[in-house]
N, C-alpha and C positions, 0 to 999 in steps of 0.2 A: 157745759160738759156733761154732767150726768144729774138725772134726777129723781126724785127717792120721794115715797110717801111713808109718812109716820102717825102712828095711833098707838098715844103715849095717854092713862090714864081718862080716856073716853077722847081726848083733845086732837083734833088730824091737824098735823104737818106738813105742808111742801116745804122740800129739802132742792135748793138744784146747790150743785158743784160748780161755783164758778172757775175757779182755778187755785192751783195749787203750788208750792214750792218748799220743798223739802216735808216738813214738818208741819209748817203753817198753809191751810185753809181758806180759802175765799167761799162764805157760802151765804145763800139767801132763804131766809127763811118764814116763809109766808108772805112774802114781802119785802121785808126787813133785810140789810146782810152785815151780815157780821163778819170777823176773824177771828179763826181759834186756831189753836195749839192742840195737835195729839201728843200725849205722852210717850209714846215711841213713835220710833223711821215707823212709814207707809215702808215694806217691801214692792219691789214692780215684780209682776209676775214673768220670766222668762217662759219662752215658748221651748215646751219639749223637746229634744232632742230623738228622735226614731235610731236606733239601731238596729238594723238587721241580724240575724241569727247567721250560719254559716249555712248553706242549703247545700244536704250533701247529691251530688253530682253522677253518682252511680252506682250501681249495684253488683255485687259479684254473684255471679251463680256457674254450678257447677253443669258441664256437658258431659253425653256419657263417651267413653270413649280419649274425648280431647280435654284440652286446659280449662282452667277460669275465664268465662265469659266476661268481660264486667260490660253493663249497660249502661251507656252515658247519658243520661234524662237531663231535660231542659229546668232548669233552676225556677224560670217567672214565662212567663206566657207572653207572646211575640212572634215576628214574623222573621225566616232564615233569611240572613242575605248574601253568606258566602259560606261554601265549605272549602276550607283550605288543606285537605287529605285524599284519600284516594281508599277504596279497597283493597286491600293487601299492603298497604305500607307500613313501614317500621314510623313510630313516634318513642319520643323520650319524652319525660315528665319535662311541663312545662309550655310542649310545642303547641301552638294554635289548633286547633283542630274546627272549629267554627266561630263565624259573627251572625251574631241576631239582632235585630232591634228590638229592644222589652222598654215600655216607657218614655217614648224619644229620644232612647239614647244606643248607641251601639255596645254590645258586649261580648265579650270573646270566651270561648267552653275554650280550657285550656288541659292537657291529659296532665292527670292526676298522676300516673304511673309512665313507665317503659311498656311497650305492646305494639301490636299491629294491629291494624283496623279491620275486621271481621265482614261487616256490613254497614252501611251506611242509611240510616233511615227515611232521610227526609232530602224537602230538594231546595233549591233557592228559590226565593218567592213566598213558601208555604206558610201557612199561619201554624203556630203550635202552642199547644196547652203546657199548664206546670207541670211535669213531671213525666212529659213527650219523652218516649226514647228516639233522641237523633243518631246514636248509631253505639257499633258493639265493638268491643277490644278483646285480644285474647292477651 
């Protein structure tokens, strides 16, 4: 299994792990193998869990003249494979507005708000970076 050098009081060590169960120890040592007993559980180390943060999706800014712009920027870097909207169409909070692949997997920008679609940035096909503006709402 695993194995370990030790230098205890000038003396070197081979340690190997032959196997284990619960508590109790299979180990060989210098040769020799014994079985011992730890005074506590061994814990097993689970593997971290990654959470992602929320990655916010757009930006408002003001025009002069007209309404809130808000820019809808690409969350992770990826390539566009559909836009599902048009220039000048109405969306409600909710409705699809694009799919990318980011990571091997397909993801959909979905509108944050009620708005129509201003401009449209990018095209199908395109590769785009984090934080790409794919397209503007008013």
């Amino acid at each position: 299994m695993k194995s370990y050098k030790f230098k205890i009081r000038g003396n070197e060590y081979e340690v190997d792990i032959k196997g284990t169960e619960g508590n109790i120890f299979d180990i060989e040592v210098n040769g020799t193998s014994y079985q011992v007993e730890l005074d506590r559980e061994v814990s097993q180390t689970k593997t971290p869990t990654m959470v992602r943060q929320a990655v916010p999706t757009h930006k408002t800014i003001k025009k002069k003249g007209g309404g809130a712009v808000m820019k809808v920027k690409c969350p992770l870097p990826g390539n566009i494979m559909n836009i599902m909207v048009k220039e000048g169409q109405q969306v409600k909070k909710g409705d699809t507005l694009l799919v990318y692949e980011a990571m091997k997997m397909e993801n959909t920008v979905l509108a944050e708000k009620d708005g129509t679609i201003s401009s449209i940035k990018v095209q199908p096909g395109e590769a785009v970076l984090q934080d790409h503006v794919l397209l503007e709402m008013k």
